[in-house]
KOLDOPA-898004 format. One record per residue (C-alpha): residue number from 1; chain; x, y, z. Coordinates in steps of 0.5 Angstrom, whole numbers. Each point is the difference from the previous one (the first is absolute). Layout:
  pos  unit     xx     yy     zz
  NUM     A      X      Y      Z
...
***
This chain:
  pos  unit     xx     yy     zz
    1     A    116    309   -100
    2     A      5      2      6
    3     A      0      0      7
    4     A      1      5      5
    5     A      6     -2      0
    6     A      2      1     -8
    7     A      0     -8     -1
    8     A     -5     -3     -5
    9     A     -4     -6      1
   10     A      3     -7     -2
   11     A     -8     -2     -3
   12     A      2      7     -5
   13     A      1     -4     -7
   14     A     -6     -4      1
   15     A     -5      4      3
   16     A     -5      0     -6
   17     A      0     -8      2
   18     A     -1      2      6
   19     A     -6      4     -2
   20     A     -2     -5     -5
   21     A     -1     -5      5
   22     A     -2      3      6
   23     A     -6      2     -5
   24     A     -2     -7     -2
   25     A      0     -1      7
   26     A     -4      5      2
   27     A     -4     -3     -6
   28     A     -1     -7      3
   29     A     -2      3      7
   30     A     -5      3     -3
   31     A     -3     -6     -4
   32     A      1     -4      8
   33     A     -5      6      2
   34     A     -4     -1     -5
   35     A      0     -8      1
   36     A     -2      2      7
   37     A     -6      4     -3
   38     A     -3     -4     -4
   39     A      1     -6      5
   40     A      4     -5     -3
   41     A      2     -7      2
   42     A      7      1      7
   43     A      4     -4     -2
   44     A      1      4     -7
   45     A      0      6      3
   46     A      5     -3      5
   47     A      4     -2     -6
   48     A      1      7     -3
   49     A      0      3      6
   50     A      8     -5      0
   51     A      1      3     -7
   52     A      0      6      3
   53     A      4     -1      6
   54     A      5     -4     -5
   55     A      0      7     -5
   56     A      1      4      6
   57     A      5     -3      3
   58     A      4     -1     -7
   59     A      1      8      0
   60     A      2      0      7
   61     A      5     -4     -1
   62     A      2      3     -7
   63     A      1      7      5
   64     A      4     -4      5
   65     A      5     -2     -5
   66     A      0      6     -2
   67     A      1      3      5
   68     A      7     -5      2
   69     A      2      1     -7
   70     A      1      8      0
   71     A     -1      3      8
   72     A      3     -5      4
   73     A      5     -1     -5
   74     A      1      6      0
   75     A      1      2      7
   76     A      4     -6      2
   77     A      5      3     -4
   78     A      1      7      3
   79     A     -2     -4      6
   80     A      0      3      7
   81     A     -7      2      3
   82     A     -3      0     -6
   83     A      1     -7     -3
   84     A     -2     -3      8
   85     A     -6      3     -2
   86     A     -2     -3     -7
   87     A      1     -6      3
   88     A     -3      1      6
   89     A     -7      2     -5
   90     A      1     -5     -5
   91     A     -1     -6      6
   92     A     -6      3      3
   93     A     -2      1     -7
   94     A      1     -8     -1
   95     A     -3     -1      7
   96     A     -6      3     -2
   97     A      0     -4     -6
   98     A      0     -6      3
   99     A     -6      2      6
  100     A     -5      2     -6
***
């Protein structure tokens, strides 16, 4: 899929692993919302609550290298305006990160 701009998507190739993935953990928050219901011990709640985060952080790294490996690369080499904005988007992105 394009962007406005025309340009598609560095996750493009792997978007089925993308899905894939983010369906498991659509799977595993459902079983921690369960875990919940039944009133299961905190401590084992709290370690698939980690796994969860672990796996949510997998894609978002996934994506992120993506994103440096297609758009930025591709904007640093037309350069300009266009390729200080990729950079600048790809650090806060990696500031968020890092916070979360």
């Amino acid at each position: 899929m394009a962007d406005s701009n025309g340009n598609t998507h560095g996750y493009v190739h792997d978007k089925e692993r993308y899905l894939a993935r983010l369906k498991r953990i659509e799977g595993q928050a459902r079983g921690i919302h369960r875990m919940i219901e039944e009133d299961k011990y905190c401590i084992d709640i709290l370690t698939q609550i980690s796994a969860l985060t672990s796996a949510l952080e997998g894609v978002a790294i996934g994506l992120l290298d993506e994103h440096m490996k297609h758009c930025v690369v591709d904007a640093a080499r037309e350069g300009g305006p266009e390729a200080e904005a990729k950079i600048k988007e790809a650090s806060d992105a990696i500031a968020r990160l890092v916070r979360s």
